[in-house]
N, C-alpha and C positions, 0 to 999 in steps of 0.2 A: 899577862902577869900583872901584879896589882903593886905598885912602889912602894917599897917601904914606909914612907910616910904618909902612906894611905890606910893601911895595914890593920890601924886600931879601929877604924871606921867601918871597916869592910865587911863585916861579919853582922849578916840579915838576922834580926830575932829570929826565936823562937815561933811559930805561927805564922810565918812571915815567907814569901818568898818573892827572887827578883825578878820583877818584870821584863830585865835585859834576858831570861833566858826563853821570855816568850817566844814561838816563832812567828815571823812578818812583823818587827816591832821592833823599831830606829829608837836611841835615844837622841835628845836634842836639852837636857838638863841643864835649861840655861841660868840658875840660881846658884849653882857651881861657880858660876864666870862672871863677866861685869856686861853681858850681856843682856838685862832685862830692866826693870824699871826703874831699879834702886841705884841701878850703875859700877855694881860691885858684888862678888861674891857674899851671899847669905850665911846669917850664922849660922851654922850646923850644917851647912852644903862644903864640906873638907873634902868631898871626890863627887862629880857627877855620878849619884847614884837614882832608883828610882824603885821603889818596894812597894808591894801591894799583902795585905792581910790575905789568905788562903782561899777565901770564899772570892773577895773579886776580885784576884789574880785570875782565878780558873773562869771569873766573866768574862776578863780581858783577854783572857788565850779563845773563849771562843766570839769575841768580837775581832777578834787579830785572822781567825779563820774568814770569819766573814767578810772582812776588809779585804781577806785574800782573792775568796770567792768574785768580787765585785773588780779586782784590777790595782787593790789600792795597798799601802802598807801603812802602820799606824805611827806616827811618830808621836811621843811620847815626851812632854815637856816638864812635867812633873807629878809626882803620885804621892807617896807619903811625903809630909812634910816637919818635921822636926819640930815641936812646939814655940822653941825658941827663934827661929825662922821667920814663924808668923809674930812673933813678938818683937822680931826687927823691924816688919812690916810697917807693924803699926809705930813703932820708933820714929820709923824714917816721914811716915803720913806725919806725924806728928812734928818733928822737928822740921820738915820743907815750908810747913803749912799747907799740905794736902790731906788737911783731916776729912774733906768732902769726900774723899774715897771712903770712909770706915764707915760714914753717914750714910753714904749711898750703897753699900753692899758691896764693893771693890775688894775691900782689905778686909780680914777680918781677923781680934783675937784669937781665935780659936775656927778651925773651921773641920771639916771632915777630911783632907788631908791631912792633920794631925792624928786624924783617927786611922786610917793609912785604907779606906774604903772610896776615895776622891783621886779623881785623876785628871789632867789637864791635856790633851793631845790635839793633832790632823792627822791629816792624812796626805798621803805621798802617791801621784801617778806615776805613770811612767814616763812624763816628762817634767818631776819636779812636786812639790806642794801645790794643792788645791789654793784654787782662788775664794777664801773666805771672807774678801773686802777688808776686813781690819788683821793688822798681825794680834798674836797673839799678848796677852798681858795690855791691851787698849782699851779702857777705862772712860767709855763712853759708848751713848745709843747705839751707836753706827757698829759697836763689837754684839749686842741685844740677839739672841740668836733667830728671831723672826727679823728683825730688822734689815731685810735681804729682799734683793730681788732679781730676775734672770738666773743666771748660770749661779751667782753666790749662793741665794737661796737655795737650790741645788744642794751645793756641796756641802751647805751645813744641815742641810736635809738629807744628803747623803751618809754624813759622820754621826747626826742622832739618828738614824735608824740601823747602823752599826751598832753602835754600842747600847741601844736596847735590845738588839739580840744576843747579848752578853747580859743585861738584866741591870743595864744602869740607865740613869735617868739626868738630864739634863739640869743645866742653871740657866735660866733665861737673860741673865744678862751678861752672860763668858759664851759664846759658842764651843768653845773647847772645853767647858769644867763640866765634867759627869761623876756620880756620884752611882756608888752601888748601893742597895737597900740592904744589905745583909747585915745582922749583929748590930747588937748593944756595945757597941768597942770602946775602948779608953783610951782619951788619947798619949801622944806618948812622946817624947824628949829626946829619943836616942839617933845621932848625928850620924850623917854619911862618913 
């Protein structure tokens, strides 16, 4: 059941559906919490939520298959993202004096998570998260998704050949940010 004070948030657009009803698919929505880089809940993250546009929702139900197929289940860090979210982003690069993030392709005004066809995930065995060397949201080389070798390179060779049998396509310097090709989308404002 969803609290009350969640209530006005909760309701997925139109075109929209939510990723938590995927099957094999954790959320872990850590821009809800003050667990991520900014050290504080995002604006327009009002309940860990996590929404995908119609078309690659249905990549991600059949990449959540395939991560089934393979032993793994997909955790899920974030997917659509509220416009205003990413314009705290770039707030916060801006007021810490981390504008080298927006420079480097870290942060970004506007990004296709706004567009709600971007999704940020791992993946989970059965004894725990994969070893991808850097956590997630770490904002240097060493996160670069070729940037691997032994067993990491593995598993982030294991999660981008997942999620291109869903029909998304990586960012090379997030191991975890995949993007689906589908639609000309707009992006869009409306808060968890």
């Amino acid at each position: 059941m969803i609290p009350a004070l969640f209530a006005a948030f909760a309701a997925v657009p139109e075109g929209w559906r939510d990723v938590a009803s995927i099957e094999n698919v954790a959320l872990d929505v850590r821009y809800a919490t003050d667990d991520n880089f900014v050290g504080r809940p995002l604006d327009g993250y009002g309940a860990p939520g996590a929404w995908l546009r119609e078309v690659p929702w249905e990549g991600l139900q059949k990449a959540a298959a395939e991560a089934k197929a393979r032993g793994y289940v997909l955790v899920v860090f974030d997917a659509y993202r509220p416009e205003r979210a990413s314009r705290d982003m770039v707030a916060w690069a801006e007021t810490t004096g981390n504008t080298s993030l927006l420079r480097d392709g870290y942060v970004a005004a506007r990004s296709g998570h706004n567009k709600g066809h971007t999704v940020d995930l791992t993946l989970r065995g059965a004894h725990g998260p994969l070893d991808m060397g850097t956590p997630y949201d770490t904002f240097a080389e060493a996160a670069h998704t070729a940037n691997a070798t032994g067993a990491v390179a593995g598993n982030r060779r294991a999660l981008a050949e997942i999620m291109q049998a869903g029909g998304f396509r990586g960012y090379s310097k997030e191991w975890w940010h995949f993007s689906h090709g589908s639609g000309p989308y707009e992006p869009m404002d409306v808060p968890y």
